[in-house]
TORBABA-572387 format. One record per residue: y, z, x negated of N, C-alpha, C, CB in turn. Coordinates in steps of 0.02 Angstrom, whole numbers, plus 50000, padded with zeros to 5 digits. Each point is the difference from the previous one (the first is absolute). Last residue first. Glycine has a CB too. Layout:
! TORBABA-572387
YZXYZXYZXYZX ...
This chain:
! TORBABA-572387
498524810350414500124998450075500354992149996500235014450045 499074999649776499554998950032500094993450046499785012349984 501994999349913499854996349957499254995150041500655009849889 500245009950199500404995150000499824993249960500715009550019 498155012849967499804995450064500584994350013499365010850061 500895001249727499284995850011499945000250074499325003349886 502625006450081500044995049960499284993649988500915010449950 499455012750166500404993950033499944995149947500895006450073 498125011849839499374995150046500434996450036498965007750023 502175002549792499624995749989499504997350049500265004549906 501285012150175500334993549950499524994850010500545006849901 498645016150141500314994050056500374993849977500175009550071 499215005949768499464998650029500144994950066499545011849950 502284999449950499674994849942499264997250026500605007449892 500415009650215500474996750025499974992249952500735012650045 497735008949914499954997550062500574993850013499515012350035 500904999949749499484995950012499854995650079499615009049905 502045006350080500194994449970499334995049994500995006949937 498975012950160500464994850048499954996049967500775004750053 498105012249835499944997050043500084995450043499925006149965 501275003549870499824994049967499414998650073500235002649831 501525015250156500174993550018499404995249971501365003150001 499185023250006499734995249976500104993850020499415007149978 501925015750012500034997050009499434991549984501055010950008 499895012149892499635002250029499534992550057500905013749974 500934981049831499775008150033499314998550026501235005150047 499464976149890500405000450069499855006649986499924989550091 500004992549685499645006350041500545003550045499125002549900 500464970050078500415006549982499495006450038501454993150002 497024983149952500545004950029500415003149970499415001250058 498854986649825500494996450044500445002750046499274993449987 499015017049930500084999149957500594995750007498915003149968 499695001550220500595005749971500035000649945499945006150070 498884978349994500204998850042500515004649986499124995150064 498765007649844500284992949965500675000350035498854991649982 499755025750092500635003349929500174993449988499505011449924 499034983650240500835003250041500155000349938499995008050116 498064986149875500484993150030500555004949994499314990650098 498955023049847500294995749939500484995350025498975000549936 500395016450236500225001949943500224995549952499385007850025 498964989850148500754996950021500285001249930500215003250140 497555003849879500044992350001500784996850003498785000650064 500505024949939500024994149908499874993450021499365008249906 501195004750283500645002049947499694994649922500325017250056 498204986150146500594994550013500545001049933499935000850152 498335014349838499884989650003500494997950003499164997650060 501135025749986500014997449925499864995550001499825006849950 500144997050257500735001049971499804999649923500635008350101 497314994050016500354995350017500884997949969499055003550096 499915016749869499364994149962500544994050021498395005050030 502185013750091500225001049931499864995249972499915009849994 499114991750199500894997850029500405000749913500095007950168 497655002349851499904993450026500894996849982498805003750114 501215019049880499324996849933500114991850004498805010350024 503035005450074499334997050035499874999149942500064994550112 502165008649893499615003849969499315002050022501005002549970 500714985250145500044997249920499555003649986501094997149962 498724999050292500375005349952499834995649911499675014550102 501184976250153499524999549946500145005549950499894987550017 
């Protein structure tokens, strides 16, 4: 995929101002790792949490 498509550009900025605000909440709560982001994982690993928790609860 080239980044520097028109199209492939549009798209990567969406995604950036819809993710963007969850994440800086998330690396406000982090150490700064350098270069290093971690809040991806972190979020994602908070996302699985909470749906084991509501299909358990379900179940």
């Amino acid at each position: 995929i080239n980044p520097w498509q028109p199209a492939v550009r549009m798209i990567i900025n969406v995604l950036a101002r819809l993710h963007e605000p969850i994440l800086r909440q998330v690396r406000r709560f982090l150490p700064d790792l350098g270069g290093i982001d971690l809040s991806p994982i972190v979020l994602f690993l908070a996302a699985q949490f909470i749906r084991n928790l509501l299909i358990n609860s379900l179940a």
